[in-house]
Structures are given as structure tokens and as C-alpha cells.
PDB file with SEQRES, HELIX, SHEET and CRYST1 records, atoms N, CA, C and O in Angstrom:
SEQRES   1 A   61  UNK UNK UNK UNK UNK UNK UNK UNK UNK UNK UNK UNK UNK          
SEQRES   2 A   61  UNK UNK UNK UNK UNK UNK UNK UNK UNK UNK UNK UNK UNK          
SEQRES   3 A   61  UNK UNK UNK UNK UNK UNK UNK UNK UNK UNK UNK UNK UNK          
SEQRES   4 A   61  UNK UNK UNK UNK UNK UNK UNK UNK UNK UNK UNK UNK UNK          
SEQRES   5 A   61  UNK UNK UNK UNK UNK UNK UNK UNK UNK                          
HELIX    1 AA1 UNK A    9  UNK A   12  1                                   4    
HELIX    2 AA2 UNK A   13  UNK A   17  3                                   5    
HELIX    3 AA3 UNK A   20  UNK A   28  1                                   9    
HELIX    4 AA4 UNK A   47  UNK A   59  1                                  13    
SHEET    1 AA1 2 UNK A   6  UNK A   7  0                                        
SHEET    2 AA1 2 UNK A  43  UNK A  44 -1                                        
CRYST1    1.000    1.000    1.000  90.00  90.00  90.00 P 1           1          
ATOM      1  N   UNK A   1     128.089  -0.986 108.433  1.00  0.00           N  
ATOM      2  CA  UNK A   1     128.920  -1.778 107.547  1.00  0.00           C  
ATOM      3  C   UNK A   1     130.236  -2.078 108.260  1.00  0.00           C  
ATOM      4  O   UNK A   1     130.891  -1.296 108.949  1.00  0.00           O  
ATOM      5  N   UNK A   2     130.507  -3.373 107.967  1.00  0.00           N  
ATOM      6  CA  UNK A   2     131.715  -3.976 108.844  1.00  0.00           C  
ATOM      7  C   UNK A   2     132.923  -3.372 107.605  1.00  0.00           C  
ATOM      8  O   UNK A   2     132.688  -3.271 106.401  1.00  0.00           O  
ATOM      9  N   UNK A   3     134.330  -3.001 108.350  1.00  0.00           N  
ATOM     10  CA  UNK A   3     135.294  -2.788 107.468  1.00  0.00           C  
ATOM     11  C   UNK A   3     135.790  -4.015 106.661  1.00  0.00           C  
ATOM     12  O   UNK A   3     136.022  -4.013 105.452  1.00  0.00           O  
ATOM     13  N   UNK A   4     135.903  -4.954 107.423  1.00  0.00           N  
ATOM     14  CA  UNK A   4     136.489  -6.196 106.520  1.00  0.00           C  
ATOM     15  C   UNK A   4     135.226  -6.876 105.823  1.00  0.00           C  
ATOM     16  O   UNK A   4     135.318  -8.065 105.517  1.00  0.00           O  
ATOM     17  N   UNK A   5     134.227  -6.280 105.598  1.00  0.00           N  
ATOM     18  CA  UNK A   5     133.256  -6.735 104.722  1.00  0.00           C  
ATOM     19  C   UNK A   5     133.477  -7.041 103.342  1.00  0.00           C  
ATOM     20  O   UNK A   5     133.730  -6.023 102.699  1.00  0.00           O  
ATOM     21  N   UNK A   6     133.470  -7.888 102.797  1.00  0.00           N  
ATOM     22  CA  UNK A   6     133.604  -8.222 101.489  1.00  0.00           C  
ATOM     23  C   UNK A   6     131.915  -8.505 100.871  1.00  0.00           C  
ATOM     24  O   UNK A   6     131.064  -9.311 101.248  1.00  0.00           O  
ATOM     25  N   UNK A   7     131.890  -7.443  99.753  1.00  0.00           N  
ATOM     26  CA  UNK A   7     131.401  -7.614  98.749  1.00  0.00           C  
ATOM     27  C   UNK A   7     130.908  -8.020  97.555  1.00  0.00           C  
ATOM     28  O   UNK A   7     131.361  -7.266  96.694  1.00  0.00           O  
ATOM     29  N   UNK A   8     130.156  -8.894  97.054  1.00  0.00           N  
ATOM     30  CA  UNK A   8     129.904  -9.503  95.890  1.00  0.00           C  
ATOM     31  C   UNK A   8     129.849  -8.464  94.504  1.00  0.00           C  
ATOM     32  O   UNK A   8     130.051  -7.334  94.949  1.00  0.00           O  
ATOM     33  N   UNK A   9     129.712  -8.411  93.430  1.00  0.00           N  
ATOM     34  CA  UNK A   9     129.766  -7.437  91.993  1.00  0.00           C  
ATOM     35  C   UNK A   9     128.140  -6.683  92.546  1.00  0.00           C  
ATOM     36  O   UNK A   9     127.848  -5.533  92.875  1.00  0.00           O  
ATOM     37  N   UNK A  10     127.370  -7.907  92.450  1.00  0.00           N  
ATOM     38  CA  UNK A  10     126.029  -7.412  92.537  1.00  0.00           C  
ATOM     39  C   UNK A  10     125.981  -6.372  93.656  1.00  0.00           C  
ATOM     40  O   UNK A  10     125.338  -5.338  93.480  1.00  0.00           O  
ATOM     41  N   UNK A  11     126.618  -6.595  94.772  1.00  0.00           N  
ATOM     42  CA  UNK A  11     126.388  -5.983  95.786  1.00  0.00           C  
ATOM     43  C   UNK A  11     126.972  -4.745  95.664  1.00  0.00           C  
ATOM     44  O   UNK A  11     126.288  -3.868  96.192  1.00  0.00           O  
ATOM     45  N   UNK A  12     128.118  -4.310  95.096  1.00  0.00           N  
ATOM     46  CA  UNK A  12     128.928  -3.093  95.343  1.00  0.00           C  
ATOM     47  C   UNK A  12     127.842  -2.280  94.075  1.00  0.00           C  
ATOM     48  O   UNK A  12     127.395  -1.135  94.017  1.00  0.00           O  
ATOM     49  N   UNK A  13     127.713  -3.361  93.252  1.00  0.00           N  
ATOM     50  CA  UNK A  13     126.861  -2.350  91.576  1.00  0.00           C  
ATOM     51  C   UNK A  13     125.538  -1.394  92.712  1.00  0.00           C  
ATOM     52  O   UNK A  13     125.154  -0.234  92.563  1.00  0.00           O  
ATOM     53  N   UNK A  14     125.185  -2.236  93.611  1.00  0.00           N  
ATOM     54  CA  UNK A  14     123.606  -2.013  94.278  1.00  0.00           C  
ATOM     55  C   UNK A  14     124.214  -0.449  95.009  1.00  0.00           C  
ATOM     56  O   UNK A  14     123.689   0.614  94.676  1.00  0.00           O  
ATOM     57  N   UNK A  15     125.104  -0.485  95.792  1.00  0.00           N  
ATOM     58  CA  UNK A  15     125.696   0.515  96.825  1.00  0.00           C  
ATOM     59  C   UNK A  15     126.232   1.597  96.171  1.00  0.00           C  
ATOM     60  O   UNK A  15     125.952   2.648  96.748  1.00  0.00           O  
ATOM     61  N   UNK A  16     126.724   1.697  95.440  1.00  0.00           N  
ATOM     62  CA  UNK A  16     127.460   2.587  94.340  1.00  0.00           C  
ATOM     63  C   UNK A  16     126.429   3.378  92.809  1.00  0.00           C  
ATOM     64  O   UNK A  16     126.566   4.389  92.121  1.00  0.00           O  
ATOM     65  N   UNK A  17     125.428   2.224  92.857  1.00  0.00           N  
ATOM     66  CA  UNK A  17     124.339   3.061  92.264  1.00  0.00           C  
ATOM     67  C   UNK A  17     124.765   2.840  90.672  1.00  0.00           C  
ATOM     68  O   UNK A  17     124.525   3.698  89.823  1.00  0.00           O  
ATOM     69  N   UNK A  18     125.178   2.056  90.486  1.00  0.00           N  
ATOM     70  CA  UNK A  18     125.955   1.720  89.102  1.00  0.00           C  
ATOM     71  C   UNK A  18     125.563   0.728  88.167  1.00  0.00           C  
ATOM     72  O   UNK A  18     124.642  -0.022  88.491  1.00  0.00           O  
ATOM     73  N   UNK A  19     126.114   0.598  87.050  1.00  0.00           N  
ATOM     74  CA  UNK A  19     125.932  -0.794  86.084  1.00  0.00           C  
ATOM     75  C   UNK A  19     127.054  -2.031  86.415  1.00  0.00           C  
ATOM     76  O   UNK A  19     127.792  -1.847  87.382  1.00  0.00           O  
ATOM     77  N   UNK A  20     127.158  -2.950  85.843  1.00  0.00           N  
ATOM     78  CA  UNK A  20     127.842  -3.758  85.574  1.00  0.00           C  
ATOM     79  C   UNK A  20     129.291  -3.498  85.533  1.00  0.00           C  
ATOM     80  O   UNK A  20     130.260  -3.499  86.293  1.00  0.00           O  
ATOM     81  N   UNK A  21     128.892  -3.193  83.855  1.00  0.00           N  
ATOM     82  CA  UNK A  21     129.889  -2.521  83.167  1.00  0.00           C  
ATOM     83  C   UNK A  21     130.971  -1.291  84.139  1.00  0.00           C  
ATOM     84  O   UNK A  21     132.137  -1.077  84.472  1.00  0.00           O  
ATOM     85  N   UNK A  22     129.947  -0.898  84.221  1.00  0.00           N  
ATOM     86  CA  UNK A  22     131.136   0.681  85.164  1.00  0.00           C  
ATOM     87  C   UNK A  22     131.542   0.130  86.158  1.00  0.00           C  
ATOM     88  O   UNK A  22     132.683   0.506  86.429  1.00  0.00           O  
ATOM     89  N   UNK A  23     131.058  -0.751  86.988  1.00  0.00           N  
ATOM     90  CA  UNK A  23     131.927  -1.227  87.864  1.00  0.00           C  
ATOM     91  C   UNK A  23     133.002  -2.005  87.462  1.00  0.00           C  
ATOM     92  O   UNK A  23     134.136  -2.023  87.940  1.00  0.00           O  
ATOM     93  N   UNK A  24     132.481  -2.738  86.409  1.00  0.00           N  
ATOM     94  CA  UNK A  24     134.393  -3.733  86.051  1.00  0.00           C  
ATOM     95  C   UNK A  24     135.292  -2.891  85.073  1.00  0.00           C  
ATOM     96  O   UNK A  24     136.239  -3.462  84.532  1.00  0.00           O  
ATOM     97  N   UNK A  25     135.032  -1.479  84.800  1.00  0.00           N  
ATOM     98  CA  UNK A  25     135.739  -0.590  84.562  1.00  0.00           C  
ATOM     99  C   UNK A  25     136.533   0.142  85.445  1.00  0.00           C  
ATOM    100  O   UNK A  25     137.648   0.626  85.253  1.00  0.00           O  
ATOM    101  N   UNK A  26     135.628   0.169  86.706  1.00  0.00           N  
ATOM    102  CA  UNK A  26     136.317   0.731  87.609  1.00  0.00           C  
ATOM    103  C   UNK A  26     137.717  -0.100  88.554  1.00  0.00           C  
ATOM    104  O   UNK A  26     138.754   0.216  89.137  1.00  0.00           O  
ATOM    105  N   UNK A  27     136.837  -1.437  88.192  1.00  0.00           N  
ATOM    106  CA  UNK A  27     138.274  -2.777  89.013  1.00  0.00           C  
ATOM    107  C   UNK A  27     139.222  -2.856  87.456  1.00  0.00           C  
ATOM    108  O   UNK A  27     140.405  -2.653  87.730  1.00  0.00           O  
ATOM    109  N   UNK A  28     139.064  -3.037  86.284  1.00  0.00           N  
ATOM    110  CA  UNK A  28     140.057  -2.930  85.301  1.00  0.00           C  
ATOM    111  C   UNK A  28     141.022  -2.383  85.426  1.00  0.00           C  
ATOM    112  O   UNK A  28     142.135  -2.893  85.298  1.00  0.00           O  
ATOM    113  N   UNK A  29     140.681  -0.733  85.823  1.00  0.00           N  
ATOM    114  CA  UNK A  29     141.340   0.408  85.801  1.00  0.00           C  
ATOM    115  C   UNK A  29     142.119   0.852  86.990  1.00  0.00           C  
ATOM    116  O   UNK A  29     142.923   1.781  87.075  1.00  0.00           O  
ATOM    117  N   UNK A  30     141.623  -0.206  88.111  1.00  0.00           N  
ATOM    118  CA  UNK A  30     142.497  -0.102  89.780  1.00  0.00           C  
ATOM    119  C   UNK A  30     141.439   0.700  89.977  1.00  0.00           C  
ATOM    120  O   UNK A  30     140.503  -0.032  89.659  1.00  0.00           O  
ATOM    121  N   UNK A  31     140.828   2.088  90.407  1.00  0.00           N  
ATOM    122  CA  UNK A  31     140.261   2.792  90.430  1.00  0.00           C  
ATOM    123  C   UNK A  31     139.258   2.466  92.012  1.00  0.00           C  
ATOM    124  O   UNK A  31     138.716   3.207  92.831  1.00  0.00           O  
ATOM    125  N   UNK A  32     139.381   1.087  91.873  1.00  0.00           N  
ATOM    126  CA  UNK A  32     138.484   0.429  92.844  1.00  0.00           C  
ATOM    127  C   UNK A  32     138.918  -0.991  92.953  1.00  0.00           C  
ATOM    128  O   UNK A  32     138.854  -1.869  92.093  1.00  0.00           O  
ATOM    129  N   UNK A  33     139.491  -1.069  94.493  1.00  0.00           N  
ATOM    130  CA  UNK A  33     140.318  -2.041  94.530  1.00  0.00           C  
ATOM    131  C   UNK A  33     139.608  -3.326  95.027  1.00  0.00           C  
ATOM    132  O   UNK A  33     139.021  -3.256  96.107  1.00  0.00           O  
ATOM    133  N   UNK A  34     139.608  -4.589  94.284  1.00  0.00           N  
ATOM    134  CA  UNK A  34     139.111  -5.597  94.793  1.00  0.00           C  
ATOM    135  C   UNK A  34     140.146  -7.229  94.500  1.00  0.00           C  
ATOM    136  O   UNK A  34     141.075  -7.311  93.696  1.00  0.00           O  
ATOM    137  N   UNK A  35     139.732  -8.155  95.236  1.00  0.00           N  
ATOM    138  CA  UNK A  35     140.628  -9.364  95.187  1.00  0.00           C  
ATOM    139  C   UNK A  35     139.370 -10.488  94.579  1.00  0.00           C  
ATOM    140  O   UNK A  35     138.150 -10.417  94.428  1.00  0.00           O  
ATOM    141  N   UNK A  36     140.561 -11.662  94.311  1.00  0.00           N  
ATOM    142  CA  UNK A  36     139.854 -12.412  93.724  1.00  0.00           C  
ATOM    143  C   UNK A  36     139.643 -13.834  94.180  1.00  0.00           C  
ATOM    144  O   UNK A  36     140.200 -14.753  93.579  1.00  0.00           O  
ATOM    145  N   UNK A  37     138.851 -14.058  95.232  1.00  0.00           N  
ATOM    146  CA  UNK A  37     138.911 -15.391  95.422  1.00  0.00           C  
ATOM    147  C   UNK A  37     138.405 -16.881  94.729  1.00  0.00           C  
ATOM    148  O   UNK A  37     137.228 -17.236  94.793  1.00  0.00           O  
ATOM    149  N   UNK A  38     139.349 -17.605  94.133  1.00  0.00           N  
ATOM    150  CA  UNK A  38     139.658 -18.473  92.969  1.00  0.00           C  
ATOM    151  C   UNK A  38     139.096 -17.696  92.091  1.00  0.00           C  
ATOM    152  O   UNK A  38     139.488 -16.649  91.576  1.00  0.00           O  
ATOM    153  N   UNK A  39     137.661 -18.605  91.907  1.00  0.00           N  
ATOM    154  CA  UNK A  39     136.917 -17.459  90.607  1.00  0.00           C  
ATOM    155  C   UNK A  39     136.020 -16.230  90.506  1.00  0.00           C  
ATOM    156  O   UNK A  39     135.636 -15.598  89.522  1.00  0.00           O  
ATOM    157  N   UNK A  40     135.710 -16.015  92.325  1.00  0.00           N  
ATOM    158  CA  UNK A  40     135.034 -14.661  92.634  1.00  0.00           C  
ATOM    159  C   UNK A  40     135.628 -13.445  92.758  1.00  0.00           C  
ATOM    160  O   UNK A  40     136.795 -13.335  93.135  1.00  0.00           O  
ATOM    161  N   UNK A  41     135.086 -12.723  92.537  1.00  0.00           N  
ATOM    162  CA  UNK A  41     136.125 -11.104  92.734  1.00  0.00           C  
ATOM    163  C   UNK A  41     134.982 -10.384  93.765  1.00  0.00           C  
ATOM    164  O   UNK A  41     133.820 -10.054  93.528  1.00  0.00           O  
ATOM    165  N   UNK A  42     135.707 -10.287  94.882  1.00  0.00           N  
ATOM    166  CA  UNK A  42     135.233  -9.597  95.691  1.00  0.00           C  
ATOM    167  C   UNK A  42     135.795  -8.006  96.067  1.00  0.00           C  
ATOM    168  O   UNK A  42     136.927  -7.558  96.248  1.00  0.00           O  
ATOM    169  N   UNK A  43     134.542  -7.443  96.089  1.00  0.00           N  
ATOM    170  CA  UNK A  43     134.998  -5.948  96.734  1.00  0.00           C  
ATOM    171  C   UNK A  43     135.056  -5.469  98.388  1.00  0.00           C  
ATOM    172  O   UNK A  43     134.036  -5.311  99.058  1.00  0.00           O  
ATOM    173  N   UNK A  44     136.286  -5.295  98.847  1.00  0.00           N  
ATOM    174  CA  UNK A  44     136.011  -4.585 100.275  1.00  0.00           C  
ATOM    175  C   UNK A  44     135.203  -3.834 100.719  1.00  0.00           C  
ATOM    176  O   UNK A  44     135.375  -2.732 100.200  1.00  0.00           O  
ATOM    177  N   UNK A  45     134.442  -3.830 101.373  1.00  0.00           N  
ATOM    178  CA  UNK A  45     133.736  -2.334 101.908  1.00  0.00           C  
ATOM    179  C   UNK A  45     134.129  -1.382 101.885  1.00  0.00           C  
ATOM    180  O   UNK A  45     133.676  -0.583 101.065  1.00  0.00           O  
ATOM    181  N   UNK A  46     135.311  -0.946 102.901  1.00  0.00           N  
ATOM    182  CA  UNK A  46     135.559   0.134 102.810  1.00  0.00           C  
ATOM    183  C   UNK A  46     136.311   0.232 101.249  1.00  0.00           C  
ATOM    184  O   UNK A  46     136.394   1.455 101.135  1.00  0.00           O  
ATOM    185  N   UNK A  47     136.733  -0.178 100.351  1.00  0.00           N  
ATOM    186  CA  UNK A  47     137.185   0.263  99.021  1.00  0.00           C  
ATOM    187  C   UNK A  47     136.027   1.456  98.461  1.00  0.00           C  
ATOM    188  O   UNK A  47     136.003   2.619  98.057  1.00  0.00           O  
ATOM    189  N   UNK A  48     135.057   0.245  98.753  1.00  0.00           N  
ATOM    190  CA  UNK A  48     133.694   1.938  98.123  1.00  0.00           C  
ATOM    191  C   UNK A  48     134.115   2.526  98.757  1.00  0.00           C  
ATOM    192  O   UNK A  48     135.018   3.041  98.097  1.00  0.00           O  
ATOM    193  N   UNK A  49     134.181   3.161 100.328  1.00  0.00           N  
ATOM    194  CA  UNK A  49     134.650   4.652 100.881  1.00  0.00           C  
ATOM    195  C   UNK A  49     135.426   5.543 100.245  1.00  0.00           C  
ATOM    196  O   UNK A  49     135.249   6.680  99.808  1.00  0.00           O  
ATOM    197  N   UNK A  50     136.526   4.619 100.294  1.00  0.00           N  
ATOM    198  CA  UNK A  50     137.727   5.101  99.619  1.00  0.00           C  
ATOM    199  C   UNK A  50     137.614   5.353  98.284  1.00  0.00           C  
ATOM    200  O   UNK A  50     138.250   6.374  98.026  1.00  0.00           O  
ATOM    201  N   UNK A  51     137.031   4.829  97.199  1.00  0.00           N  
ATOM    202  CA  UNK A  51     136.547   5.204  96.160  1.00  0.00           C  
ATOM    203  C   UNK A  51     135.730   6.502  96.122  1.00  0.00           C  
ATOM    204  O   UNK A  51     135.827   7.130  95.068  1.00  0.00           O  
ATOM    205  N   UNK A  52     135.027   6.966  96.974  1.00  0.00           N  
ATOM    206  CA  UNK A  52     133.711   7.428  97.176  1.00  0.00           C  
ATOM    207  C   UNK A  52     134.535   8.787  97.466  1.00  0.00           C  
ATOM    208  O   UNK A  52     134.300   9.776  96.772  1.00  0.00           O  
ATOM    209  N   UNK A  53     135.401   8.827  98.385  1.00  0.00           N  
ATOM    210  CA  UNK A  53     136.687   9.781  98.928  1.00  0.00           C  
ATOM    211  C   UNK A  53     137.133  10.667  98.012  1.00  0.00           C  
ATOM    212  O   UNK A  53     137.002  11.830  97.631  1.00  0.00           O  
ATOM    213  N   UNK A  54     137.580   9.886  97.856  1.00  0.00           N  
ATOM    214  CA  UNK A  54     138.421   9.849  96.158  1.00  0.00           C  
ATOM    215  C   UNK A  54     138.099  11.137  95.235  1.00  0.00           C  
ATOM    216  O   UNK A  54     138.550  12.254  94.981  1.00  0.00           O  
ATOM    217  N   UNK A  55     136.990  10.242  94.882  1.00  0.00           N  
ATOM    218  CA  UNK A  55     136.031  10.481  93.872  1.00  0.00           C  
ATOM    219  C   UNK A  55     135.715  12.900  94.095  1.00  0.00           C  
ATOM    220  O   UNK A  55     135.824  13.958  93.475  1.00  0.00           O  
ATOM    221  N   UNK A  56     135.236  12.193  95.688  1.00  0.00           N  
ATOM    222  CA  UNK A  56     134.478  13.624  96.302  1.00  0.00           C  
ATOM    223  C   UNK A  56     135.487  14.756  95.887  1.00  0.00           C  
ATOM    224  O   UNK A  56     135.277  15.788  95.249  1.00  0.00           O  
ATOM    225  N   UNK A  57     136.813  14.188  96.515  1.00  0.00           N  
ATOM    226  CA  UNK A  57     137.901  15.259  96.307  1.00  0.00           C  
ATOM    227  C   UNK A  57     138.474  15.962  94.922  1.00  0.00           C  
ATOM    228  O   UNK A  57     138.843  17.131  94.813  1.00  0.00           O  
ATOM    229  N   UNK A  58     138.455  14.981  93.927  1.00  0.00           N  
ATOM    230  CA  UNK A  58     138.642  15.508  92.715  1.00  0.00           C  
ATOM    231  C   UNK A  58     137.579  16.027  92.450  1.00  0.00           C  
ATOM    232  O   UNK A  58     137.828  17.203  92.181  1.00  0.00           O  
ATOM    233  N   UNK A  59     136.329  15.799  92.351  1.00  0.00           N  
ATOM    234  CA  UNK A  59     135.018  16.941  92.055  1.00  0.00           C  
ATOM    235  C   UNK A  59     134.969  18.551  92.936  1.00  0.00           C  
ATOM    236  O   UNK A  59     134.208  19.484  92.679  1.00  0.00           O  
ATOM    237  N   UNK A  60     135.959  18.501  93.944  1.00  0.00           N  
ATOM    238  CA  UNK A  60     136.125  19.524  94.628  1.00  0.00           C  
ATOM    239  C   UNK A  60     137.327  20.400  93.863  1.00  0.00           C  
ATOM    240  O   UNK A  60     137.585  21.512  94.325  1.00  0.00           O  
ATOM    241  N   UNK A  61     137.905  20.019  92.953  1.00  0.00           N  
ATOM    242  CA  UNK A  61     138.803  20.931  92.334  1.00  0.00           C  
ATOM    243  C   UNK A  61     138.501  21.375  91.198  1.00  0.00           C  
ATOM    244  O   UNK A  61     139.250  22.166  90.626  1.00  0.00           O  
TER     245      UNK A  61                                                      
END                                                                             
């Protein structure tokens, strides 16, 4: 996976193992950072990492 990879909804829902819904909960909430080009919202690649990071470390406490 390229770092400056940008992501489609469908695509990050596929990688992340998720619904719809939980994913535009997760961009609502910042939680998972993505931009919006005009009317697409794209997700970075590495944002899942960093999400994924994230995520690992608080389940570790």
C-alpha cells in the first residue's frame, strides 16, 4: 500500500472490515481522518494505520 493512497468509502469499509455506517461515524467523529474532494470523501491510507494504532493502544490499557 502506497502512503499517499487515497481511498474510496467502499474501499476503507472493505480494509477495516466494517459497515457503512461505522465508518461515517468514525469520519463524523474525526476518529478517522479523511478529505473531501468536491463531492467525494476520500480516505488516506495510512489514516487506517493510524486509526488501527490508535485503536491497538487503547485496547492495551
Amino acid at each position: 500500500m502506497r502512503d499517499d493512497e487515497l481511498l474510496t468509502v467502499p474501499e476503507a469499509m472493505a480494509r477495516l472490515k466494517i459497515g457503512r455506517s461505522a465508518l461515517y461515524d468514525l469520519l463524523r467523529t474525526r476518529r478517522l481522518a479523511s478529505l473531501t474532494i468536491g463531492r467525494a470523501r476520500r480516505i488516506p491510507a495510512h489514516a487506517l494505520d493510524d486509526y488501527g494504532q490508535r485503536h491497538l493502544e487503547e485496547a492495551a490499557r
